[in-house]
C-alpha positions in Angstrom: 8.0 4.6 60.7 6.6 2.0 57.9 7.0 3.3 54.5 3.8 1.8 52.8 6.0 0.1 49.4 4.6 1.8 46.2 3.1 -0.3 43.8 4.5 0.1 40.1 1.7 1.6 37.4 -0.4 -0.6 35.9 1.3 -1.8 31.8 -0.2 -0.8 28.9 -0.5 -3.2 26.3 0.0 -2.4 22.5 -3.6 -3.6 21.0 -1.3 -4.8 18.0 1.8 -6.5 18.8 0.6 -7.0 22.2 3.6 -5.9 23.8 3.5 -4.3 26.7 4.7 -0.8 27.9 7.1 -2.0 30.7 9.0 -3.3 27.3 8.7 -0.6 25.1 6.5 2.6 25.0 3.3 2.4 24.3 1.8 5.5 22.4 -2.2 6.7 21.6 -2.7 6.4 17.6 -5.9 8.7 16.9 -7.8 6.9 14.5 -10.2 10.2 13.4 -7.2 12.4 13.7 -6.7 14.4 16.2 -6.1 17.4 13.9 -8.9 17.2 12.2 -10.1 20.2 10.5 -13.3 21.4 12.4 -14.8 21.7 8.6 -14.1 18.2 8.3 -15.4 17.3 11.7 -18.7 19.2 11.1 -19.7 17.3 8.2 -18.7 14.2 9.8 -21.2 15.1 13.1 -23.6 15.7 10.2 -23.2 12.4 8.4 -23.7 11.1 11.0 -26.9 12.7 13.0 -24.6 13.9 15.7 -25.1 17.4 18.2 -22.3 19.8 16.4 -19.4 20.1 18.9 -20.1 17.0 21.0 -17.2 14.2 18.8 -14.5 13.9 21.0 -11.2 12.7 19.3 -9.5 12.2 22.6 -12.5 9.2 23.6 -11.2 5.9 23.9 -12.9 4.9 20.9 -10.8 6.6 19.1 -7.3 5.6 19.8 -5.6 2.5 19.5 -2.6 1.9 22.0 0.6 1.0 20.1 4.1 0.9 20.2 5.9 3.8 19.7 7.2 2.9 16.5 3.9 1.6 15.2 2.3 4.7 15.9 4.6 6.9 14.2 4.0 4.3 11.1 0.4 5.1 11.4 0.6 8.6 11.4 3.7 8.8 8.9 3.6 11.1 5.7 6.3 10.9 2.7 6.0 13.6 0.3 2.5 14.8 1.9 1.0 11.6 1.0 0.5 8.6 3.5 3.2 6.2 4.0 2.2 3.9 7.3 -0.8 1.4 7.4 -4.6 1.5 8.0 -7.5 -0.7 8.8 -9.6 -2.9 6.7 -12.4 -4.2 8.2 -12.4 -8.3 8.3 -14.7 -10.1 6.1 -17.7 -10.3 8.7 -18.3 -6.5 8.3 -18.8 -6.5 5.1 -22.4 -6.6 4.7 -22.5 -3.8 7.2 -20.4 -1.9 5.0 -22.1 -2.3 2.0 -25.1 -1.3 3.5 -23.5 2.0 4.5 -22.2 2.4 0.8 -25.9 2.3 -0.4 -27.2 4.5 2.3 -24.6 7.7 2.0 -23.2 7.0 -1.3 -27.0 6.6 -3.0 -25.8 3.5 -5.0 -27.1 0.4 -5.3 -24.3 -2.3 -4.7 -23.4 -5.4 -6.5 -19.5 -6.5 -5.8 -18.5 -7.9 -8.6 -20.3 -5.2 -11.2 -18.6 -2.4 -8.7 -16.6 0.4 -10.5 -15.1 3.5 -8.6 -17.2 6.3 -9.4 -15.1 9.2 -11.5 -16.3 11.7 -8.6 -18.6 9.5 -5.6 -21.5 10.9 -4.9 -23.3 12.1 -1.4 -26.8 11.5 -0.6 -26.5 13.7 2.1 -28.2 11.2 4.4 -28.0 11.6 8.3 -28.1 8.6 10.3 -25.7 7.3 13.0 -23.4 4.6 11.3 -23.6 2.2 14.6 -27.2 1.5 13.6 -25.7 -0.7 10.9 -24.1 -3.0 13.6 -25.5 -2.6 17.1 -24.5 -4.1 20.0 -21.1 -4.6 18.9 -18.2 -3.2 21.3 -15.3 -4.7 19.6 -14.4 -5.2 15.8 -11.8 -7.2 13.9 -9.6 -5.4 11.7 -6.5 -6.6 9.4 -3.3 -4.6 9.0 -2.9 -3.1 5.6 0.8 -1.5 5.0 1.3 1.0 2.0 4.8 0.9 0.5 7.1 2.2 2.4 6.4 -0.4 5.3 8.4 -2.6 3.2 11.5 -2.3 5.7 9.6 -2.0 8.7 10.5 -4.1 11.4 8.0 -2.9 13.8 5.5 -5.6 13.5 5.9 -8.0 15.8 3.8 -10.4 17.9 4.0 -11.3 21.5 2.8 -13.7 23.7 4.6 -13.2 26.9 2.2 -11.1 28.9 3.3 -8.4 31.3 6.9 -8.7 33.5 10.3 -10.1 32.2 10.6 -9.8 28.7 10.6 -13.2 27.1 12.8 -12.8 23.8 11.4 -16.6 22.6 7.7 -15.5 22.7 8.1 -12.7 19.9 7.3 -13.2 16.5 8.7 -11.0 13.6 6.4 -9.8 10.8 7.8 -9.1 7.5 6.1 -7.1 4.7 3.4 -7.3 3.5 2.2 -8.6 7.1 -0.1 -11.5 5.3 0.5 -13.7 8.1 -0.2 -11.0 11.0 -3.2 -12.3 13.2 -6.7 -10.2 12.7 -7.0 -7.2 15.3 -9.1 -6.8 17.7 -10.1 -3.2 18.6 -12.5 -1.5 20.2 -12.5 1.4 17.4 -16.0 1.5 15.6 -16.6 0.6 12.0 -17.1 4.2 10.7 -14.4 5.5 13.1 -11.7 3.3 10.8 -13.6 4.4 7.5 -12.5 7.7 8.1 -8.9 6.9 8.6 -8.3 4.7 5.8 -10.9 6.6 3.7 -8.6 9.7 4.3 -5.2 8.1 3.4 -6.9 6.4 0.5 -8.2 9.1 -1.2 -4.8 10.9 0.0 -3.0 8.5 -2.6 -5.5 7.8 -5.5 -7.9 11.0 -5.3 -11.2 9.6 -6.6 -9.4 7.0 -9.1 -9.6 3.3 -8.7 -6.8 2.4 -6.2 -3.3 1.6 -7.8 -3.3 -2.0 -8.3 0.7 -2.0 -7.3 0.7 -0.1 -3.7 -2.4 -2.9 -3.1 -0.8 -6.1 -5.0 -0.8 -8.6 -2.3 -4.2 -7.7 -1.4 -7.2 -10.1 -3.1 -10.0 -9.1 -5.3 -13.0 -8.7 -3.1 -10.7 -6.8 -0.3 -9.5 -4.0 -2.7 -13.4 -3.5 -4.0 -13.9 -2.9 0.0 -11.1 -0.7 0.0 -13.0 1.7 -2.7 -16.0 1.6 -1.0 -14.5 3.0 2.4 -12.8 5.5 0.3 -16.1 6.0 -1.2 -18.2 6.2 2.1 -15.8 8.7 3.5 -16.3 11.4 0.7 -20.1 10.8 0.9 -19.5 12.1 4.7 -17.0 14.8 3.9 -18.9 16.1 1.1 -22.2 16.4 2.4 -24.1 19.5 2.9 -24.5 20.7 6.8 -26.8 23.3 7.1 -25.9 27.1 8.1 -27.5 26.5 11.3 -26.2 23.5 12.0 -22.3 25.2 11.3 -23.2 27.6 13.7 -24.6 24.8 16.4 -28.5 24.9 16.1 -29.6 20.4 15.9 -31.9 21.2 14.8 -33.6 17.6 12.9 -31.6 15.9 15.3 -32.1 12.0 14.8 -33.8 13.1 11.5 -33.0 10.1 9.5 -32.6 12.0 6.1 -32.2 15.4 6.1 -32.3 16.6 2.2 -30.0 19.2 0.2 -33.1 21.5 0.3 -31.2 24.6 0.6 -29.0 25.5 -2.2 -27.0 27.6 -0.3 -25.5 24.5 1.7 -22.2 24.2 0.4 -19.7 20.7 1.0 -17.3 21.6 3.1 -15.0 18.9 1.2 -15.0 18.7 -2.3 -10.9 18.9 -4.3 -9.4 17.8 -0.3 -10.6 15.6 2.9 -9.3 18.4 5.1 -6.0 20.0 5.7 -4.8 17.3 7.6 -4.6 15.0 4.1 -2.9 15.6 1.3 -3.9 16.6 -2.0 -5.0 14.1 -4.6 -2.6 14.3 -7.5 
């Protein structure tokens, strides 16, 4: 009797070091977290002109595959407060971005006349971020590391491919990861806004970002960086109808639905959700 020979499962390879998972594990990072509060997620599916209920944090869309060690980075807390890395859109983006700022935030932008706002505002606007940049299935992203990444030897690139290890094609990375090549991911735009937006206002609260934790960073990037933090709050402290709570969609694809009713409250206004930690 012939025994048909098995073939071995296909690798999965880390979207950031490129190293595959037949040489180390290879782990799903959520990027909208996949403990989000459904609060949280309801003023997100708001935001952004969405049927209540139907975000799935589980899509593809929404997870990067990394090492092991890289995704517990991502994910990692120190004191309740975010210790790992998150995603800053590369420079082509940033028009895109700005445009969102002006949009849900309600403020005209001019980069170098920016300032934090003491409290950002909402517009309450509804409209689905991916009309900002449409027909675009893949985005590039650079590595930002907060502090405590400063001993991390988990960022490494490889160029080997799949099979036998090859020891000479992996590059090590040291703090702050300046050098790291851009990412490419398949994670939307306003998918990484909410991760970094959430550790970043996890760390500063609605301050201007420590200058220290972001020191290697140059001028123009760390305005962007307040402007994600700033677009996430727009989301998380907009006003979602009763009926929409309660999963009526109604003015669906409504691109602005107003604060008419004054007993819509912000689900978000002190904390992001429970799955952040409180701004000091």
């Amino acid at each position: 009797m012939l025994v048909k020979k098995q073939e071995p499962p296909d690798e999965v390879e880390c979207a950031v070091t490129h190293v595959f998972s037949g040489h180390s594990p290879v782990e799903d990072a959520h990027v909208v977290p996949a403990e989000v509060s459904q609060d949280e997620l309801a003023a997100l599916e708001w935001s952004w002109d969405l049927i209540r209920g139907t975000f799935d944090v589980n899509a593809r869309e929404n997870v990067i595959p990394v090492t092991a060690e890289l995704r517990s980075w991502f994910d990692l807390h120190e004191d309740s407060k975010p210790a790992g890395w998150l995603l800053l859109p590369a420079e082509y983006a940033r028009e895109a971005i700005k445009a969102m700022y002006e949009q849900y935030v309600g403020e005209d932008f001019t980069e170098n006349e920016y300032r934090a706002k003491a409290v950002p505002g909402t517009r309450d606007w509804r409209q689905d971020p991916s009309t900002f940049y449409p027909d675009r299935t893949e985005f590039q992203y650079r590595l930002v590391p907060l502090p405590s990444m400063s001993h991390c030897l988990s960022v490494r690139y490889y160029t080997g491919g799949p099979g036998p290890f090859k020891l000479d094609q992996l590059q090590l990375f040291v703090y702050p990861f300046g050098a790291f090549p851009t990412l490419t991911l398949r994670i939307p735009l306003h998918h990484a806004i909410v991760n970094s937006g959430q550790k970043l206002f996890a760390l500063c609260g609605d301050a201007p970002l420590c200058l220290r934790t972001f020191s290697f960073l140059r001028a123009h990037e760390l305005v962007m960086l307040c402007v994600i933090r700033d677009i996430y709050l727009a989301w998380v402290r907009s006003y979602p109808s009763a009926g929409f709570r309660h999963g009526e969609n109604t003015s669906l694809h409504h691109p602005h639905t107003p604060m008419e009713d004054l007993g819509h409250q912000s689900f978000i206004h002190g904390t992001p959700s429970a799955t952040a930690a409180t701004a000091p």
